[in-house]
C-alpha positions as CSV (number, residue, x, y, z in Angstrom):
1,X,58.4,35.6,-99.0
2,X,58.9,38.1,-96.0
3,X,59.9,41.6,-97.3
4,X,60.4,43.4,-93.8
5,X,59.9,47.6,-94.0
6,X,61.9,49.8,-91.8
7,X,58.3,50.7,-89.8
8,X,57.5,46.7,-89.7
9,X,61.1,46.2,-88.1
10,X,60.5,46.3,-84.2
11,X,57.5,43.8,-84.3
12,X,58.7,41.4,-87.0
13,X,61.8,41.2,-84.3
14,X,59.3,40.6,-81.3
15,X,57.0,38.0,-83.0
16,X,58.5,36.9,-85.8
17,X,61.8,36.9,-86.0
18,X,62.1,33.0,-84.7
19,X,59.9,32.0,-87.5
20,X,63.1,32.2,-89.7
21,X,66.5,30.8,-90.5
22,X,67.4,33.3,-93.1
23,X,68.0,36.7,-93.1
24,X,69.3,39.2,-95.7
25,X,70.0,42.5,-94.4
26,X,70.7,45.6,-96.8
27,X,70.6,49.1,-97.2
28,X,72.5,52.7,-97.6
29,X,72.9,52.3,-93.5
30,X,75.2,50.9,-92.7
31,X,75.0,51.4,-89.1
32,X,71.5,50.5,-89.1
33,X,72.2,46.9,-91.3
34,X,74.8,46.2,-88.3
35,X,72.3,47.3,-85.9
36,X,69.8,45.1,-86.8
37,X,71.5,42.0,-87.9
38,X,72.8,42.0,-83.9
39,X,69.5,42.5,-82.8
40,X,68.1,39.5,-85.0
41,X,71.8,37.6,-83.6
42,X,70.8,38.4,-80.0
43,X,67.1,37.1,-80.5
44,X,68.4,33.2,-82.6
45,X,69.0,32.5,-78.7
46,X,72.7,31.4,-80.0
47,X,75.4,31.7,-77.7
48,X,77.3,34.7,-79.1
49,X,80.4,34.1,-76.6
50,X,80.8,30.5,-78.0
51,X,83.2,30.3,-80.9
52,X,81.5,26.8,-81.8
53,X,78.5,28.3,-82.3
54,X,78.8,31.5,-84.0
55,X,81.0,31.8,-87.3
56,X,81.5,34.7,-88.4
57,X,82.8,35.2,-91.9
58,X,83.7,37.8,-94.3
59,X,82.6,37.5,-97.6
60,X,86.4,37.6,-99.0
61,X,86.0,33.9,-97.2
62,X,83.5,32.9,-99.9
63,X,85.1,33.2,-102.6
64,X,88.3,32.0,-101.9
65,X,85.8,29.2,-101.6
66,X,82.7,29.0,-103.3
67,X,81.7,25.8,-101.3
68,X,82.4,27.4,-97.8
69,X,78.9,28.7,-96.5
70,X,77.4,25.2,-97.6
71,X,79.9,23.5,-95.4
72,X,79.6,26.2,-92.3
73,X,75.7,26.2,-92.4
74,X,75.3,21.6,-92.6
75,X,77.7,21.2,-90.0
76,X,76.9,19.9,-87.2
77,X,78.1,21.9,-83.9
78,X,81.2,20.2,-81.5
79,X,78.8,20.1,-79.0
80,X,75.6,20.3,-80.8
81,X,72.9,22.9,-80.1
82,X,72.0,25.6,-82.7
83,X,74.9,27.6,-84.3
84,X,74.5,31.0,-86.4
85,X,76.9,32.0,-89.8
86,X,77.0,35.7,-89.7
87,X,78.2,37.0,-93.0
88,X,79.3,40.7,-93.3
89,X,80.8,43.3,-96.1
90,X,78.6,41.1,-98.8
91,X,77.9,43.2,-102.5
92,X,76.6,41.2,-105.2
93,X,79.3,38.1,-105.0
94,X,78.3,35.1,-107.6
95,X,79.4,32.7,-105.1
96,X,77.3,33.9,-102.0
97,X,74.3,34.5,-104.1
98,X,74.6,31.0,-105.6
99,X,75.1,29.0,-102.1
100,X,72.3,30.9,-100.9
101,X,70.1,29.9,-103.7
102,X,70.7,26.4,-102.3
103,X,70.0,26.9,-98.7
104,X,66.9,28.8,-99.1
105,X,65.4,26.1,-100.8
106,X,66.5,23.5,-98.1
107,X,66.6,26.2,-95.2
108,X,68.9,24.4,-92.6
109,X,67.0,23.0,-89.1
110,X,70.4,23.4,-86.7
111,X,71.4,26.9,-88.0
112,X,71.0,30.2,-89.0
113,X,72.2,32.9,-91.6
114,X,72.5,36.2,-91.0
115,X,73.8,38.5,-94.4
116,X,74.8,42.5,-94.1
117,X,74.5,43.6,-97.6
118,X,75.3,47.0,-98.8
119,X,73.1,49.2,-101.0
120,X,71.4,46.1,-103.5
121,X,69.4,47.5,-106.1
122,X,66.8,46.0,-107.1
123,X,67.2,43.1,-109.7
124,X,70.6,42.6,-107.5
125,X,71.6,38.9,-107.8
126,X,71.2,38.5,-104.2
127,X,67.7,39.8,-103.5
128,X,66.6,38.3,-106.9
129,X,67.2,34.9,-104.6
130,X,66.2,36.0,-101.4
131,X,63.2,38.0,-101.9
132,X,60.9,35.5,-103.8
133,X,61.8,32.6,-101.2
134,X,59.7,31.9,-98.4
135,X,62.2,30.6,-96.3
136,X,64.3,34.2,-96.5
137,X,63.4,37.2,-94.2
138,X,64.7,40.5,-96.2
139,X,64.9,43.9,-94.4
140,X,65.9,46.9,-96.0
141,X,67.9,49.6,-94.0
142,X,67.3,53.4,-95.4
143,X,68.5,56.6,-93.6
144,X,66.5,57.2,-90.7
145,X,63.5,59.5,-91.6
146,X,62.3,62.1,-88.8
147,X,60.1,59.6,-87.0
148,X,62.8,57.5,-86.7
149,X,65.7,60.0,-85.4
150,X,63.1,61.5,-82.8
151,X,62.3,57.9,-81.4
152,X,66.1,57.6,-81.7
153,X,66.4,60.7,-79.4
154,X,63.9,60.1,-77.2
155,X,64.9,56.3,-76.3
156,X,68.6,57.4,-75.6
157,X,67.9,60.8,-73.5
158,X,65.4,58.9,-71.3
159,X,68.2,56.0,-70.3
160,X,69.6,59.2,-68.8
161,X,66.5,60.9,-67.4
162,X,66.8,63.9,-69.6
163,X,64.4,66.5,-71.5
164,X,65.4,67.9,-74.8
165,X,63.9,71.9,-75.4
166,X,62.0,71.7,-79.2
167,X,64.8,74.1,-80.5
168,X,67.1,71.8,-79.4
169,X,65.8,69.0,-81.0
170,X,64.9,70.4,-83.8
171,X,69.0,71.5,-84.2
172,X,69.6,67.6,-82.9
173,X,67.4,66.9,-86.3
174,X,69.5,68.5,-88.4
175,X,72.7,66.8,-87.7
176,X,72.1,63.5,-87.9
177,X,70.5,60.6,-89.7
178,X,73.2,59.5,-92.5
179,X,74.1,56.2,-90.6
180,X,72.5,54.7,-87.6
181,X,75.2,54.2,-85.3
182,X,76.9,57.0,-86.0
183,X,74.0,58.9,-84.8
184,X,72.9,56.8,-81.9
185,X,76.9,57.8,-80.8
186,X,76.4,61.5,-80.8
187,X,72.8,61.2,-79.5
188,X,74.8,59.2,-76.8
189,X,77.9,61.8,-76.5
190,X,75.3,64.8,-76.2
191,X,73.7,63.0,-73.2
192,X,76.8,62.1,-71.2
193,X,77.7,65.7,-71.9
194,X,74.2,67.0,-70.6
195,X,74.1,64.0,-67.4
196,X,72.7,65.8,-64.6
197,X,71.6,68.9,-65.6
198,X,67.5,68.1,-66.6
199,X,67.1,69.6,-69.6
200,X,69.4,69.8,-73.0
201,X,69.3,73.4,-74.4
202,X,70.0,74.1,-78.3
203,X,73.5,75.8,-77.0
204,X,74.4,72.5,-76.0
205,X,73.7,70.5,-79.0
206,X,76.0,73.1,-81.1
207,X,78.8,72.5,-78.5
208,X,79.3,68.8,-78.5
209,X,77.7,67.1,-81.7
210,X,79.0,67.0,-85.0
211,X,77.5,66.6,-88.4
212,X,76.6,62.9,-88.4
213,X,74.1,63.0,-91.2
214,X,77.7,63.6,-93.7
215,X,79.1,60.3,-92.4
216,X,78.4,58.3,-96.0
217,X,80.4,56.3,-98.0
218,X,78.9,57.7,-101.3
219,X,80.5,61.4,-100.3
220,X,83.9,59.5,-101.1
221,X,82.6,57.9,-104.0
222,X,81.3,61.1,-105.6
223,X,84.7,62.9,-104.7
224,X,86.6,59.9,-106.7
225,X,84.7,60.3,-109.4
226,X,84.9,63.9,-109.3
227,X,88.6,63.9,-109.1
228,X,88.3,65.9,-106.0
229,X,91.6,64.7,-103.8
230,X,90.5,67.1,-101.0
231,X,86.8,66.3,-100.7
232,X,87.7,62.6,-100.7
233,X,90.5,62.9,-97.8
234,X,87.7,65.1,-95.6
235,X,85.0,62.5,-96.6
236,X,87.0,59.6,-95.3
237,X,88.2,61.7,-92.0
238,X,84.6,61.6,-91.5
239,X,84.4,57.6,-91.8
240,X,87.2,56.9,-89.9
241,X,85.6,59.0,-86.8
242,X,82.6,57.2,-87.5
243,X,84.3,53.5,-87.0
244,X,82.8,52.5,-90.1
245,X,85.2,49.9,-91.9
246,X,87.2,51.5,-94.8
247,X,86.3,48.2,-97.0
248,X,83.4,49.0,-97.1
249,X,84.1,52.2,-99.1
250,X,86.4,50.2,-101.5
251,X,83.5,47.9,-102.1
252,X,81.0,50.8,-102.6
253,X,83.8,52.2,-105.1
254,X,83.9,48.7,-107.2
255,X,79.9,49.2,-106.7
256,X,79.9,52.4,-108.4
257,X,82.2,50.9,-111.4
258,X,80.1,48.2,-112.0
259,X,77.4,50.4,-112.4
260,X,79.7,52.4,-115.0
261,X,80.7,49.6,-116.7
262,X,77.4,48.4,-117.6
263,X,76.7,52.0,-118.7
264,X,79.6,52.5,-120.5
265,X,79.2,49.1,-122.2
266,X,75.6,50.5,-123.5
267,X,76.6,53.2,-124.5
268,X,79.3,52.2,-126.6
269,X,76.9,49.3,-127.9
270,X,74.1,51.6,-129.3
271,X,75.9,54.6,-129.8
272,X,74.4,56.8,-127.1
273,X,74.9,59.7,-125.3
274,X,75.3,59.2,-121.5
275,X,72.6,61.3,-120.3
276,X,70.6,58.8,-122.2
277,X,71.8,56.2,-120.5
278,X,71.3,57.7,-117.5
279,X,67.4,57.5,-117.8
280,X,66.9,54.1,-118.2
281,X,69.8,53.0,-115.4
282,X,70.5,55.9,-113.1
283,X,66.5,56.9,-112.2
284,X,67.4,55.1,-108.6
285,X,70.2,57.8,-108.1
286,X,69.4,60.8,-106.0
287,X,69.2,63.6,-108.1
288,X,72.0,65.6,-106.6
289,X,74.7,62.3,-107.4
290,X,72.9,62.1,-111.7
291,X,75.5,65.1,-113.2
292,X,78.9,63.1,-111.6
293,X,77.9,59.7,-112.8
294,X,77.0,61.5,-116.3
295,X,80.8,63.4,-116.3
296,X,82.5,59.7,-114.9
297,X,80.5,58.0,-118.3
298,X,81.8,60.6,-120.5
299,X,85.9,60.9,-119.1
300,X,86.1,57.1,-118.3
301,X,86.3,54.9,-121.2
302,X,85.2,50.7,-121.3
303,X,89.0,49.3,-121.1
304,X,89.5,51.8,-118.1
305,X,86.4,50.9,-115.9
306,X,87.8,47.3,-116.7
307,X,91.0,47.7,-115.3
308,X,90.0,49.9,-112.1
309,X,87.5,47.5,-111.5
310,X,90.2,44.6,-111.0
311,X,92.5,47.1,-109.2
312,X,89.7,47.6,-107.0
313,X,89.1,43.9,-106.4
314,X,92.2,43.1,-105.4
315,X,92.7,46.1,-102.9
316,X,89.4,44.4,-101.3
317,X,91.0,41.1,-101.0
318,X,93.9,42.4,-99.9
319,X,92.6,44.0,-96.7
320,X,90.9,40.4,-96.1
321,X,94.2,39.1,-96.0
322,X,96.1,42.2,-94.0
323,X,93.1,43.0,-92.0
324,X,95.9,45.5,-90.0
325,X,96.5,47.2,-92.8
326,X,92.8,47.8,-94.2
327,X,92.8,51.3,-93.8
328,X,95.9,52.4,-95.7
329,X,95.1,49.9,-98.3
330,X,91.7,51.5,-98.6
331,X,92.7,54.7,-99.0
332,X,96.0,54.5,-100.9
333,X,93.6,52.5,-103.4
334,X,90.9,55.2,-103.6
335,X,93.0,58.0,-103.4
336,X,94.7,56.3,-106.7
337,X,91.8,56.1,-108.6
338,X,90.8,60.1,-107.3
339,X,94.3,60.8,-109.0
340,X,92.9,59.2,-112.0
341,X,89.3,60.7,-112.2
342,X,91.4,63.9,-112.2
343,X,93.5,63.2,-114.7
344,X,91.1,61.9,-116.9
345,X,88.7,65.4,-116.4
């Protein structure tokens, strides 16, 4: 069992990383899941150019067929060598979590597995697998904390030979942190902005960056299940200028409604109100996100979380299967079911 923190990251890469065929990568970050899962790509020592060698799938691949990631992972390369299966946009599937219950406990010897995993609670299927098995590296990804953002800072600023003042930074600070790469961008944008002139003042931060730390696909989610048509189009504006893939806010949504429907389902079971619920299933949620789950439990009824569920998984298959068209499937989906949180508050 290797359970990787976000502090044990940089040296697990450096000395460990090769120890392993297996990785499961997961977290609120999306940014810093992608970040990371190319970082432990780049180190397998697999040729990344080389279509022979690196697959990489979508987890809409799997289960269309359950047996796929067997098949990619035993098979042997065109012209041999090591290959790597990189799978991406992965929740809680039953198929994935059950092929890789096999290969952890025959861990391949030509290949490796790389999984980006959203936000898995735990007792999630897939880390239920991968976190007891030796053979399985698991590293969490979690918003950036300050140590994190100010090594962030300093790494970027000083490919550029700048200073940053301690106002500055501490305004720098404030704005980002919600998702890796989106703040390693604007860290990036303010430095290209500042080339040349020594030192970055606070004036210039408040010119060129923007509110990073917002970019998160649970603002959307919590304006859908307010109802809130407005706050979701300005939290997906915010996505989109971020680059990260409107899937994966459709898959957060279905997320979020399985969460409700196990609620709902308890609720109606025993006869309880939601805020009761709510302690024994919803102590992982921040605080500030408890009162709009509570109102979804109490305006969306069993038979309703059933059907927006499957409406849900079908608008996620259908952008694997019209990848051009992901982003106004996406949001004509979501914006749907915003419609329908309305109607039913």
């Amino acid at each position: 069992m290797a359970e990787i923190k976000s502090h044990e990251f940089d040296g697990f890469l450096q000395n460990a990383a090769r120890n392993y065929r297996i990785f499961v990568i997961y977290g609120p970050d999306r940014g810093l899941v992608s970040e990371r899962a190319a970082q432990i790509a780049a180190k397998t020592g697999v040729d990344l150019n080389d279509a022979f060698s690196l697959i990489k799938l979508d987890v809409g691949d799997l289960q269309n067929d359950a047996g796929r990631l067997l098949d990619e992972v035993n098979a042997i390369g065109l012209f041999g060598g090591e290959k790597l299966v990189w799978i991406r946009g992965v929740a809680n599937e039953k198929a994935l979590v059950d092929s890789l219950q096999i290969i952890a406990e025959s861990p391949p010897e030509a290949s490796f597995v790389i999984i980006e995993a959203g936000d898995l609670k735990k007792g999630a299927g897939l880390r239920k697998v991968a976190e007891p098995a030796r053979s399985v590296a698991t590293i969490a990804c979690y918003a950036d904390d300050a140590r994190a953002l100010n090594g962030l800072i300093d790494t970027e600023l000083a490919n550029e030979g700048l200073r940053i003042a301690p106002a500055a930074r501490q305004a720098l600070l404030e704005l980002l942190g919600g998702d890796r790469i989106a703040s390693r961008n604007e860290v990036r944008k303010l430095a290209l902005y500042c080339r040349g002139q020594g030192t970055i003042e606070e004036s210039h931060v408040m010119e060129i960056i923007g509110d990073a730390s917002a970019i998160s696909t649970d603002d959307a989610v919590d304006a859908i299940l307010k109802g809130d048509s407005k706050g979701f189009l300005h939290a997906m504006q915010k996505i989109a200028s971020s680059k990260t893939p409107m899937f994966l806010v459709l898959q957060g949504c279905l997320r979020q409604f399985q969460m409700l429907d196990t609620m709902r389902a308890e609720m109606d079971e025993k006869r309880v109100a939601p805020a009761q619920v709510m302690q024994t299933h919803g102590r992982h949620l921040h605080f500030r996100r408890k009162p709009i789950i509570e109102q979804a439990l109490k305006t969306w009824s069993g038979p309703a979380i059933a059907r927006e569920m499957n409406r849900l998984q079908s608008a996620i298959l259908q952008t694997r299967q019209r990848a051009s068209l992901e982003d106004t499937i996406a949001t004509h989906t979501l914006l749907a079911t915003t419609l329908q949180s309305a109607r039913k508050g």
